[in-house]
Backbone as a chain_set.jsonl record, in Angstrom:
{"seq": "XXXXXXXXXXXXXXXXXXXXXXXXXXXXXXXXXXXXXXXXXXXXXXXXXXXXXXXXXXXXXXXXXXXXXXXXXXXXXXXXXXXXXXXXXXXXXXXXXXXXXXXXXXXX", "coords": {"N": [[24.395, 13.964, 3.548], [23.173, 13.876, 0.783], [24.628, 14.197, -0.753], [26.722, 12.495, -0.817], [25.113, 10.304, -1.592], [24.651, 11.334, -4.124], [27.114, 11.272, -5.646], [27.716, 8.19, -5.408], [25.121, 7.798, -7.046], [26.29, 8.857, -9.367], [28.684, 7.43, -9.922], [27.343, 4.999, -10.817], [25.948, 5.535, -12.862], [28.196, 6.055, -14.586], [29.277, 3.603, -14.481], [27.569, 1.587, -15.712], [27.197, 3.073, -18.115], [29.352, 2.691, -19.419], [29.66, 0.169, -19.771], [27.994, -0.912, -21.096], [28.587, 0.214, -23.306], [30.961, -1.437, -23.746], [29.447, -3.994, -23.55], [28.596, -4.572, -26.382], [26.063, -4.132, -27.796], [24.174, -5.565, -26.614], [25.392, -7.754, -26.585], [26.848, -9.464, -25.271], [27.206, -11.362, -22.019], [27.755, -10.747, -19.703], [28.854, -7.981, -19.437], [26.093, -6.715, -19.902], [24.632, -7.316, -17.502], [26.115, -5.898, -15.978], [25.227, -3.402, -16.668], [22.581, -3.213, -16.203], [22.622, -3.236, -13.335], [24.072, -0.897, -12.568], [22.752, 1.059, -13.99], [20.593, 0.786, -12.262], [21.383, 1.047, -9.78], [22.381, 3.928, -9.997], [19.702, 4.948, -10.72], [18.617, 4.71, -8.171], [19.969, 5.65, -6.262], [19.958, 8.406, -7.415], [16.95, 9.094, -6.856], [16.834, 8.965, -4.295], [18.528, 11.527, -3.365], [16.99, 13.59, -4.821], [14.843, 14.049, -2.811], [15.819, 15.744, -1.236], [17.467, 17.603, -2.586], [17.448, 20.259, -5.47], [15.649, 19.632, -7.91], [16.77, 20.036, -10.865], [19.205, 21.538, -10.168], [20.614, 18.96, -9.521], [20.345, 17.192, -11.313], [22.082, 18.414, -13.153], [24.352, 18.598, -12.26], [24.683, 15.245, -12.006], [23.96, 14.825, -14.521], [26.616, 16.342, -15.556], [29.286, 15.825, -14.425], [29.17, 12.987, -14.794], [29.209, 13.147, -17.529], [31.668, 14.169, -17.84], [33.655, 12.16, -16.828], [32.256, 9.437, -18.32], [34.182, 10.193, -20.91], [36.443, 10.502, -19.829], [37.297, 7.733, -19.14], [36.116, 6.774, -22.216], [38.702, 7.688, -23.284], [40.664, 6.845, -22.112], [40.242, 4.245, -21.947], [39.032, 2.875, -24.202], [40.268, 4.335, -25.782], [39.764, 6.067, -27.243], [39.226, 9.284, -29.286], [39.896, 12.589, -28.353], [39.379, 16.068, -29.759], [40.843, 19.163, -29.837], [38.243, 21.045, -29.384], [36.528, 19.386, -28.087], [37.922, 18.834, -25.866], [37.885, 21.462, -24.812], [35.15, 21.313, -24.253], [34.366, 19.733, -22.752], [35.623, 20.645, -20.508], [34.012, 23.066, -20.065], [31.986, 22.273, -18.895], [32.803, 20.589, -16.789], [33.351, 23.029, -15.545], [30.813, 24.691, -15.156], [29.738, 22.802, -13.373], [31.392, 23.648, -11.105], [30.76, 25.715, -10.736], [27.606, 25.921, -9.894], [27.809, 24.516, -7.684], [30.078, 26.289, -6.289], [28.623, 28.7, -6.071], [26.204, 29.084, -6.451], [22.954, 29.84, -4.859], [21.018, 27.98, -4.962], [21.951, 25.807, -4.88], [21.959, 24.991, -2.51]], "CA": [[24.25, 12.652, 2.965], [22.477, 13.688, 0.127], [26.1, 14.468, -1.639], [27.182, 11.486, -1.213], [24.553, 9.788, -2.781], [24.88, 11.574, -5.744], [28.283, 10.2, -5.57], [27.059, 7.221, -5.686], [24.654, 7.44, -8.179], [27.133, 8.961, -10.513], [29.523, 6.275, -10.131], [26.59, 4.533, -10.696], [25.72, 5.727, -14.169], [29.771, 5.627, -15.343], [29.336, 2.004, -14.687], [26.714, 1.236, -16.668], [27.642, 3.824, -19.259], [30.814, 2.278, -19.391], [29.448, -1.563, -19.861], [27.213, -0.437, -22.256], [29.776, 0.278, -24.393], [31.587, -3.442, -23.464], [28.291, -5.237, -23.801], [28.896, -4.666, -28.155], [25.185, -3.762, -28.701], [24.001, -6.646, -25.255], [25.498, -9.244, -26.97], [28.002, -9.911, -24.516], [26.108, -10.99, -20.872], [28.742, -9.911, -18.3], [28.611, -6.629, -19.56], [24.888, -6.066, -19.755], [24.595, -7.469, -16.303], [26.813, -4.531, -15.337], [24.44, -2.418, -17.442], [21.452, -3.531, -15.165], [23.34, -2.793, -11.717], [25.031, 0.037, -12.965], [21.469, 2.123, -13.581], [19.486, 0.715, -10.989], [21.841, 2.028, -8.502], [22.237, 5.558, -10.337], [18.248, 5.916, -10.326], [17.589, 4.393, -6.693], [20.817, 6.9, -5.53], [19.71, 9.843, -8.269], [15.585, 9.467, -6.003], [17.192, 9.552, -3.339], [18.816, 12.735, -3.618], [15.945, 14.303, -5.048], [14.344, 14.029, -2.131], [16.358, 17.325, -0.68], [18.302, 18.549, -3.849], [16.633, 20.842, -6.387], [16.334, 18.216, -9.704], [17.799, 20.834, -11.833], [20.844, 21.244, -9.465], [20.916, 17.043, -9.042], [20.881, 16.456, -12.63], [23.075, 19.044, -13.754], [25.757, 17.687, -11.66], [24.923, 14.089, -12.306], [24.993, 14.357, -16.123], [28.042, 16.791, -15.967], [30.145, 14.744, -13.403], [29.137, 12.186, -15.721], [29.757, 12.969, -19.515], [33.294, 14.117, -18.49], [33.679, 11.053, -16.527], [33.101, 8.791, -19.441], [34.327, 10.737, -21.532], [37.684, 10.663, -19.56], [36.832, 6.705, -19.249], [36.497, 6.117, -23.283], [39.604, 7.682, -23.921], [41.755, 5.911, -21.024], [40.106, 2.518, -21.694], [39.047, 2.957, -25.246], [41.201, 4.975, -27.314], [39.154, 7.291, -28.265], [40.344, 10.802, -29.595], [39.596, 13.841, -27.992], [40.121, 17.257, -30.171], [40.581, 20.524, -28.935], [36.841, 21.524, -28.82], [36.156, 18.526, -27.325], [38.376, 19.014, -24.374], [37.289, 22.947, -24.04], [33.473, 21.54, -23.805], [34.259, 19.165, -21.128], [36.032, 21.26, -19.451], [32.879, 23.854, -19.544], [30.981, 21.286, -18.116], [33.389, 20.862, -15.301], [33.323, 24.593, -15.101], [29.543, 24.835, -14.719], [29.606, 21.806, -12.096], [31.948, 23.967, -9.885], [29.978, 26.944, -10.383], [26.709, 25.698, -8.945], [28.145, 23.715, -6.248], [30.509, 26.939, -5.062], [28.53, 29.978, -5.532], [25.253, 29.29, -6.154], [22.29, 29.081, -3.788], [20.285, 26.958, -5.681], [22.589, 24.306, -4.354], [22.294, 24.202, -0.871]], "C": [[23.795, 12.688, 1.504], [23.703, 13.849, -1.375], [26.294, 13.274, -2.102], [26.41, 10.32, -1.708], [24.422, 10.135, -4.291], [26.199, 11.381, -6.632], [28.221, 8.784, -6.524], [26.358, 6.743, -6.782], [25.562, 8.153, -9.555], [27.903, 8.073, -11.177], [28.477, 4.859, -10.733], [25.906, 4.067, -12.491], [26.628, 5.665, -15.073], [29.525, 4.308, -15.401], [28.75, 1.643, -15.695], [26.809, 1.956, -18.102], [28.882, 2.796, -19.891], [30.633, 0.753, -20.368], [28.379, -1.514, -20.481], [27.73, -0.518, -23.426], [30.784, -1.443, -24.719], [30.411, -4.387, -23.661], [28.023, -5.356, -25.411], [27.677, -4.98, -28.716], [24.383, -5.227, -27.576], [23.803, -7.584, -25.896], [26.544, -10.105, -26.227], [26.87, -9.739, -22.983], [26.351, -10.13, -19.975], [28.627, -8.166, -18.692], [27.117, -5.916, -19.184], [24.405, -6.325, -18.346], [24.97, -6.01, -15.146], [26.046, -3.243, -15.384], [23.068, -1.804, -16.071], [21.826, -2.845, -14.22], [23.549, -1.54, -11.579], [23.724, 1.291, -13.103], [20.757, 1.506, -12.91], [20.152, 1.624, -9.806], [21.783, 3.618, -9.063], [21.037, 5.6, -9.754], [17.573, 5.635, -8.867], [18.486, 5.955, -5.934], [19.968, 8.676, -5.698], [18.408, 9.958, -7.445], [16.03, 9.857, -4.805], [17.572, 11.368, -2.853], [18.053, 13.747, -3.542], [14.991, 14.606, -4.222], [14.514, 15.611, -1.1], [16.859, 18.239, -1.803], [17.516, 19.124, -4.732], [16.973, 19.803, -7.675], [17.044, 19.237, -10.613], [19.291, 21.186, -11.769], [21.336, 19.764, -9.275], [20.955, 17.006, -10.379], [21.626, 17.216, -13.665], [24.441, 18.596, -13.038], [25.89, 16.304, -11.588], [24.996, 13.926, -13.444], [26.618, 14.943, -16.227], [29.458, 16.553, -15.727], [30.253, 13.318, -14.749], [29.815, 11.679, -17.216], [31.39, 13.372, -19.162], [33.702, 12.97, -17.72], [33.662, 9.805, -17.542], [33.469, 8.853, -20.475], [35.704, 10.452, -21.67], [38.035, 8.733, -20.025], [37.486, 5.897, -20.707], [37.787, 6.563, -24.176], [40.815, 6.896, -23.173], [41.433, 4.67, -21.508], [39.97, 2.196, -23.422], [39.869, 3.73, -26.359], [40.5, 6.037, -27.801], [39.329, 8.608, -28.14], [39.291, 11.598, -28.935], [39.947, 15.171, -28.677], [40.01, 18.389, -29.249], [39.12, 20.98, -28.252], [35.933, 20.626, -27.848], [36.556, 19.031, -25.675], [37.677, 20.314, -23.862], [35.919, 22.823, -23.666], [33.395, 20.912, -22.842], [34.961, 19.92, -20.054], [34.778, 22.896, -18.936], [32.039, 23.542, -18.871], [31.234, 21.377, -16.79], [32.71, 22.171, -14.256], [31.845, 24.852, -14.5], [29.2, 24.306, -13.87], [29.978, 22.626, -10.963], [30.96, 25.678, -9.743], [28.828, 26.981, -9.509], [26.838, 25.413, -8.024], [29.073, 24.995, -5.675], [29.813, 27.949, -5.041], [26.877, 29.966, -5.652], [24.183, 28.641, -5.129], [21.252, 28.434, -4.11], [20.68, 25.463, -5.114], [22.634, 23.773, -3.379], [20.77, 24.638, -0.325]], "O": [[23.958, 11.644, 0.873], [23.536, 13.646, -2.578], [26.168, 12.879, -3.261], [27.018, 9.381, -2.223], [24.176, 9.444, -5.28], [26.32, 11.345, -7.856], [28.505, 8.469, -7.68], [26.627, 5.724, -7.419], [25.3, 7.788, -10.701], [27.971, 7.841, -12.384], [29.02, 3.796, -11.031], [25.587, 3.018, -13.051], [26.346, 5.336, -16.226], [29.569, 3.81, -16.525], [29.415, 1.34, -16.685], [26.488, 1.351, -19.125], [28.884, 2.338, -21.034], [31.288, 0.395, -21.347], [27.675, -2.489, -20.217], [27.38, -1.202, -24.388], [31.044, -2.155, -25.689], [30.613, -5.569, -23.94], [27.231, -6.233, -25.756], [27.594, -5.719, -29.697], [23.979, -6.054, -28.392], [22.775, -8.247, -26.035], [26.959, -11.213, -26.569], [26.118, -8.805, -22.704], [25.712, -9.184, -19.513], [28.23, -7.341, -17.869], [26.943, -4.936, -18.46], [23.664, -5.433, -17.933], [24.463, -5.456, -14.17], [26.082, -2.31, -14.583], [22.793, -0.777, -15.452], [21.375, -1.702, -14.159], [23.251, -0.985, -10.521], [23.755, 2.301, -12.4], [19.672, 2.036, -13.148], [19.668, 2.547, -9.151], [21.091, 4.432, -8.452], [20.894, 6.064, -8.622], [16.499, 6.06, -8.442], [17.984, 6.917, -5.353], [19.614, 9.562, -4.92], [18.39, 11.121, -7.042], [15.709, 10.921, -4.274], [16.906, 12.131, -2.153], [18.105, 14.641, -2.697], [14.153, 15.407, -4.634], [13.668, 16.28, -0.506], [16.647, 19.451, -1.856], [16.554, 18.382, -4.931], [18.013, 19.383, -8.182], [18.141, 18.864, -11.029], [20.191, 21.194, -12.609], [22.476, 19.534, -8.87], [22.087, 16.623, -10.675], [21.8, 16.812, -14.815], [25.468, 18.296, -13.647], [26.97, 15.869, -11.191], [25.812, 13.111, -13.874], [27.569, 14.35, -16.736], [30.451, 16.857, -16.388], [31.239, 12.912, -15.364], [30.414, 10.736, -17.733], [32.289, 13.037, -19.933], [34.678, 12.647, -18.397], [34.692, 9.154, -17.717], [33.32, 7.902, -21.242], [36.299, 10.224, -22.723], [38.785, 8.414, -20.947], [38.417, 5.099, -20.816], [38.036, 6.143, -25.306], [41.779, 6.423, -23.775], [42.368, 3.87, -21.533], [40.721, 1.359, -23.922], [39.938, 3.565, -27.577], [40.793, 6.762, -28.751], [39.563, 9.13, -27.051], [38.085, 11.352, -28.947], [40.99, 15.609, -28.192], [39.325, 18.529, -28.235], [38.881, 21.2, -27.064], [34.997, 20.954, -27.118], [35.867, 19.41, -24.728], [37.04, 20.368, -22.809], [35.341, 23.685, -23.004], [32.58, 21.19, -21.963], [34.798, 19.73, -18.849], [34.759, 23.524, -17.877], [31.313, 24.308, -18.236], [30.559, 21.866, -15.884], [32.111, 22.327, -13.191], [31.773, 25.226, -13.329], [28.33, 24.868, -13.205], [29.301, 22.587, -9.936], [30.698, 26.409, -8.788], [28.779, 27.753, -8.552], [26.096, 25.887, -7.164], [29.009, 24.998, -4.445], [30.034, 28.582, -4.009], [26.254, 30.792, -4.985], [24.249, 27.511, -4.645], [20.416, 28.372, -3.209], [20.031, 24.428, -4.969], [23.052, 22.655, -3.077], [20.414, 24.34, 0.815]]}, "num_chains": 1, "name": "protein.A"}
């Protein structure tokens, strides 16, 4: 269970990341509303978690899930450029996500 709350609170923190960016500095409400929702659930999910998960293994896979998440996000929704080094650092990120979660035992 404790996965899929971090699930959860990931999706959790994209949101609000996300509508952060749409709220144009929380001058727009609907957005910052989203803002609100959007980290409350991350940090009620992200305690949760923490409750079994090592925090260093829980918040290395909730920022890194994360930054390439809206990363992927502000270039699908926003436009915004990605260069080469860009892509090769999110994709190290990735890389480091799958590393902890398949081989090390820190993770389980």
């Amino acid at each position: 269970m404790p996965w899929l709350h971090l699930l959860v609170a990931i999706a959790g923190e994209v949101i609000g990341t996300t509508a952060l960016k749409a709220s144009d500095g929380f001058t727009r409400p609907g957005p910052v509303v989203l803002v609100v929702i959007g980290y409350a659930i991350a940090f009620y999910f992200l305690a949760l978690v923490l409750r079994t998960v090592p925090l260093g293994v829980t918040y290395a896979i909730w920022s890194g899930v994360g930054v390439a998440a809206v990363t992927l996000i502000g270039w699908l929704v926003y436009g915004q450029r990605l260069d080469l080094p860009a892509v090769l650092g999110i994709g190290l990120i990735v890389a480091g996500v799958l590393v902890l979660n398949l081989w090390s035992v820190a993770a389980h």
